[in-house]
C-alpha positions in Angstrom: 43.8 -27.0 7.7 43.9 -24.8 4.5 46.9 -24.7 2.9 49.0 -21.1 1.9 47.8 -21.6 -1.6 44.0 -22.1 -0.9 44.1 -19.4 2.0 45.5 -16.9 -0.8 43.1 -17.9 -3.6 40.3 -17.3 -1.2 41.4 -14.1 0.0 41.2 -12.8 -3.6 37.9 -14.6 -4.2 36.8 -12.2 -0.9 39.0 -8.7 -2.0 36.9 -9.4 -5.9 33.1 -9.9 -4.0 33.7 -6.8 -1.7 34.7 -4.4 -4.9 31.0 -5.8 -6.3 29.3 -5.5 -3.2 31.0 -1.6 -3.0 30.4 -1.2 -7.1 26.8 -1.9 -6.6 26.0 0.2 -2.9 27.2 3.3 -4.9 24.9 2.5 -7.4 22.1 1.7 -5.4 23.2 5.4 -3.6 22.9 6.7 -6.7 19.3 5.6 -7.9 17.9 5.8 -4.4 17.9 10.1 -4.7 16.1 9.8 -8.0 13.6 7.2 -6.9 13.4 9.1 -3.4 12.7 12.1 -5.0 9.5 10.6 -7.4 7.9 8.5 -4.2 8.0 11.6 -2.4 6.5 13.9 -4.9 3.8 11.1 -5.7 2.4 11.1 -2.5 0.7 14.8 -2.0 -1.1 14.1 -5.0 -2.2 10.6 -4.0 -3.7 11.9 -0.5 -5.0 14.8 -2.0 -6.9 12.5 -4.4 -8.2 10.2 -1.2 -9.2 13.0 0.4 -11.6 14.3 -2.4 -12.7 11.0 -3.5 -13.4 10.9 0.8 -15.4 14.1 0.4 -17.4 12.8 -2.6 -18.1 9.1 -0.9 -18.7 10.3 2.2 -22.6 10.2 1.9 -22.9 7.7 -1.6 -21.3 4.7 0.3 -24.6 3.5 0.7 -26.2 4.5 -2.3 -28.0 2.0 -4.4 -26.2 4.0 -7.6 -23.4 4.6 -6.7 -20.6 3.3 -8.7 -19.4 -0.7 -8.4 -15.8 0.6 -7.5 -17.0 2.4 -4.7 -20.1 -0.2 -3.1 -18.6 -3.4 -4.4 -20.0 -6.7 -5.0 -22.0 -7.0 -1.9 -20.0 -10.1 -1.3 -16.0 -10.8 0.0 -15.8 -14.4 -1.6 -13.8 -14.1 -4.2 -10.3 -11.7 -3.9 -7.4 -10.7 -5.5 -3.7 -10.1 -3.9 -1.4 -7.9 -6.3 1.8 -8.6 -4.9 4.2 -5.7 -5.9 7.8 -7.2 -5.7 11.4 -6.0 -7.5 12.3 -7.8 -10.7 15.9 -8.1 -8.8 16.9 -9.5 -5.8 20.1 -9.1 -3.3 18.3 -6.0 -1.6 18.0 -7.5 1.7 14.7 -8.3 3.4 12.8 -5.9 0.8 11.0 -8.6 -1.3 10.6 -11.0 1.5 8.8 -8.6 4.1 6.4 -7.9 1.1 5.6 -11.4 0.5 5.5 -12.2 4.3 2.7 -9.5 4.2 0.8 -11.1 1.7 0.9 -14.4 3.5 -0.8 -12.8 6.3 -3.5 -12.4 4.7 -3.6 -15.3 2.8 -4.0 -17.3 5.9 -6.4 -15.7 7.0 -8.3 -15.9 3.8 -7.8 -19.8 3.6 -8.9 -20.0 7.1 -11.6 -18.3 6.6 -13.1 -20.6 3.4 -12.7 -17.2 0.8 -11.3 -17.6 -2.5 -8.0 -16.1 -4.0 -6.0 -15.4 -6.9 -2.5 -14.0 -6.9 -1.3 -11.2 -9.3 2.6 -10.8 -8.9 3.5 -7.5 -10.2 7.7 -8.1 -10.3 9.8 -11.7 -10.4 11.0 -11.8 -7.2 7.2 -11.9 -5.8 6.6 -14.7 -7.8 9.6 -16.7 -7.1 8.6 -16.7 -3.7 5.0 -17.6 -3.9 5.5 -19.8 -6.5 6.2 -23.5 -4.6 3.0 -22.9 -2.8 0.6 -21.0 -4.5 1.6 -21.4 -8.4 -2.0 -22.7 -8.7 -3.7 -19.6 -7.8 -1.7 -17.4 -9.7 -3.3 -15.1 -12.7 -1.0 -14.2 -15.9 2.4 -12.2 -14.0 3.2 -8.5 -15.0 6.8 -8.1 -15.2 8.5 -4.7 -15.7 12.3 -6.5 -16.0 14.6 -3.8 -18.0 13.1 -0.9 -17.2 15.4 1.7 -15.9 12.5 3.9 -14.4 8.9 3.3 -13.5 6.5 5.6 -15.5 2.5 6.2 -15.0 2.1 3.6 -17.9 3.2 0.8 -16.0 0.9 1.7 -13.4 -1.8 1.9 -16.3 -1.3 -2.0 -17.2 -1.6 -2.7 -14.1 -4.9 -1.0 -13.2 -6.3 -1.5 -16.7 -5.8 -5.5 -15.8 -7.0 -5.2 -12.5 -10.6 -2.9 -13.6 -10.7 -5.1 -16.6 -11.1 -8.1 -13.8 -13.4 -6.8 -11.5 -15.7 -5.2 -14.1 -15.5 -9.0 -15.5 -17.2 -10.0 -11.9 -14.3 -12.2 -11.3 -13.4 -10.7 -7.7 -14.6 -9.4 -5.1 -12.0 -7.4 -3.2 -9.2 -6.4 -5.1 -5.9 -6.0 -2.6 -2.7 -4.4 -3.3 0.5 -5.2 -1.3 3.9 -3.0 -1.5 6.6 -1.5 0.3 6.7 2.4 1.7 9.4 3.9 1.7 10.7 5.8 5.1 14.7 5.7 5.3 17.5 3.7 3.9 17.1 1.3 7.0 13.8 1.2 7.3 10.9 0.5 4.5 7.3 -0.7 5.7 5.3 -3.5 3.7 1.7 -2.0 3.4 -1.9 -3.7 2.6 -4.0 -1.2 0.5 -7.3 -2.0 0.2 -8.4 -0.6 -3.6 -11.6 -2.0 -4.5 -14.0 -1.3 -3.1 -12.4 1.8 -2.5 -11.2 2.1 0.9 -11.4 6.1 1.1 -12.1 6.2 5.1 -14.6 8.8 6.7 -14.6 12.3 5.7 -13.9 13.2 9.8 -11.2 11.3 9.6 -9.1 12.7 6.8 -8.1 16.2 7.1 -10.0 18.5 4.9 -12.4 15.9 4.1 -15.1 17.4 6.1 -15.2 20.3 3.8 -18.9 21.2 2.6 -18.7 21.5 -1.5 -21.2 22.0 -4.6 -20.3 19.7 -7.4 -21.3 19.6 -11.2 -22.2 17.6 -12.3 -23.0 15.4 -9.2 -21.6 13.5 -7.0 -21.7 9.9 -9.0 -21.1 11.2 -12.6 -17.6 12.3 -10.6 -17.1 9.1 -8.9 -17.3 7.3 -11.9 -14.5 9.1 -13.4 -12.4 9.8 -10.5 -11.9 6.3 -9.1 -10.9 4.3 -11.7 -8.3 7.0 -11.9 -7.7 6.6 -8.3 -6.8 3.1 -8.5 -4.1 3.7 -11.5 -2.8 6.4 -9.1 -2.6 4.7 -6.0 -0.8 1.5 -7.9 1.6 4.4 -9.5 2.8 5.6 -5.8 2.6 1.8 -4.6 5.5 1.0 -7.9 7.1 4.2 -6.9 7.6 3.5 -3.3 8.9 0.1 -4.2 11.2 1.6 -6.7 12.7 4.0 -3.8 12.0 0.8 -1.2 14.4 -1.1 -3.2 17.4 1.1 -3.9 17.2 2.1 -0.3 17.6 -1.9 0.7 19.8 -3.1 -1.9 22.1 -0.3 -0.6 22.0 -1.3 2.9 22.7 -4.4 1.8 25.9 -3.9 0.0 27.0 -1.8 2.4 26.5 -4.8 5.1 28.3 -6.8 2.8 31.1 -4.6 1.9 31.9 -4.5 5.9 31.5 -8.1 6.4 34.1 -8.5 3.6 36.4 -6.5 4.8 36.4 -8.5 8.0 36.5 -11.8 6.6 39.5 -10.4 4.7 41.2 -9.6 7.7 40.7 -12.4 9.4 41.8 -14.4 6.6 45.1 -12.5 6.3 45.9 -12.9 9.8 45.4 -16.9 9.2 47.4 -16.8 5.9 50.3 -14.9 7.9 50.1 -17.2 10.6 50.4 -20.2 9.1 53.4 -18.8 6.7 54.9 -17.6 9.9 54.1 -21.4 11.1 55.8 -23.2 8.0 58.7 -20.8 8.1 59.3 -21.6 11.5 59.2 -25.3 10.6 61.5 -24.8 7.9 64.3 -22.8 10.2 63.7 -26.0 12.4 64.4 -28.5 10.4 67.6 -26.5 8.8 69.2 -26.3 12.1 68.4 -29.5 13.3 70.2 -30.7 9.9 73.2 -28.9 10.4 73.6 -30.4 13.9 72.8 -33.3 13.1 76.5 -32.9 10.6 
């Protein structure tokens, strides 16, 4: 049993973690509106972008001269998982569930017989992957010190991602992140950006639209997607961003509580056990005085 003296050190060591855990949920509350704010206003643009490049694609898919970035290779042998993680952990589930995601599909890639690399976009990604697949992985992007995630980030990203597939290196170029929904609740996603996965123009709203472009429709294509791709990895780091906050301050809060309760129920021990050796000292006064 713990003595008085070890039962009070720990309850300090406890009270000093839960004004962390506090410190850093209202931090976490205080970055999440910001980074809420951005994911949100990123993602109007991004749709609106998928449902023009839809529009445009909708009868080139097929073409001969259309664009690499929209037909592909021709082949789905060789692929590429970005893995978009935080560069920090003690947010929960957040970087895990991503990871999870990507193994999905790396098992079913290895059971398949197709050949993978692994680009880890954040440290925590990496740190994870790392025992098992530290073999396959390409040159890491880290973004560590960064208060805020701007468009050029997103630009290094796509610029080494185009860079590889223009190379002929891959095949299928995947990109794996978190989307943000509430504080409680933030959904790993698998986004499919090269070939570009732009869907069917009757399946996106006001894709179906009938347009005249100039100049035509490939000349645009061969602008637009690349452009695409840097914007759809710009709302994948921005939902992460907003992912994140919203975790790590669930997480604290968690925390916080369960502190609070392990205080409690290490000051009702502490008091009991004083209670106990006071006791035991009354005892053996009295019985010393009788004993006279």
């Amino acid at each position: 049993m713990p003595s008085l003296k070890d039962l009070k050190v720990r309850i300090n060591s406890v009270k000093s973690t839960r004004k962390i855990t506090k410190a850093m949920q209202m931090v976490a509350a205080a970055k999440l509106r910001r980074a809420q704010e951005s994911a949100e206003a990123s993602r109007p643009y991004a749709e609106r972008m998928t449902t023009v490049l839809t529009n445009i694609a909708s009868g080139n898919r097929d073409n001969p001269e259309a664009p690499q970035l929209l037909r592909g290779t021709g082949d789905d042998k060789r692929h590429l998982l970005v893995v978009c993680t935080a560069e920090r952990g003690l947010c929960g589930g957040f970087n895990s569930s991503i990871v999870k995601r990507a193994r999905v599909m790396i098992n079913e890639l290895q059971a398949a017989g197709k050949d993978f690399k692994i680009l880890c976009v954040g440290r925590k990604g990496k740190d994870q992957l790392k025992r098992e697949y530290e073999h396959l992985f390409v040159d890491p992007i880290s973004f560590e010190g960064l208060k805020s995630i701007s468009y050029g980030e997103a630009e290094t990203v796509a610029s080494r991602v185009l860079g590889s597939f223009a190379a002929g290196e891959y095949d299928v170029i995947t990109l794996f992140y978190s989307e943000f929904k509430s504080v409680m609740t933030q959904e790993p996603q698998a986004l499919q950006i090269i070939p570009a996965s732009v869907g069917d123009a009757e399946e996106v709203a006001g894709a179906s639209a009938t347009y005249e472009y100039e100049p035509d429709e490939n000349a645009l294509l061969t602008e637009l997607l690349p452009k695409n791709i840097t914007v759809q990895i710009y709302r994948a780091l921005l939902e992460n961003a907003a992912s994140e906050q919203g975790a790590r301050m669930s997480a604290m809060d968690n925390a916080t509580r369960n502190a609070g309760e392990m205080v409690d129920k290490l000051t009702l021990q502490y008091n009991r056990s004083r209670q106990a050796a006071i006791t035991k000292e009354l005892i053996e006064i009295i019985s010393g005085a009788e004993a006279l």
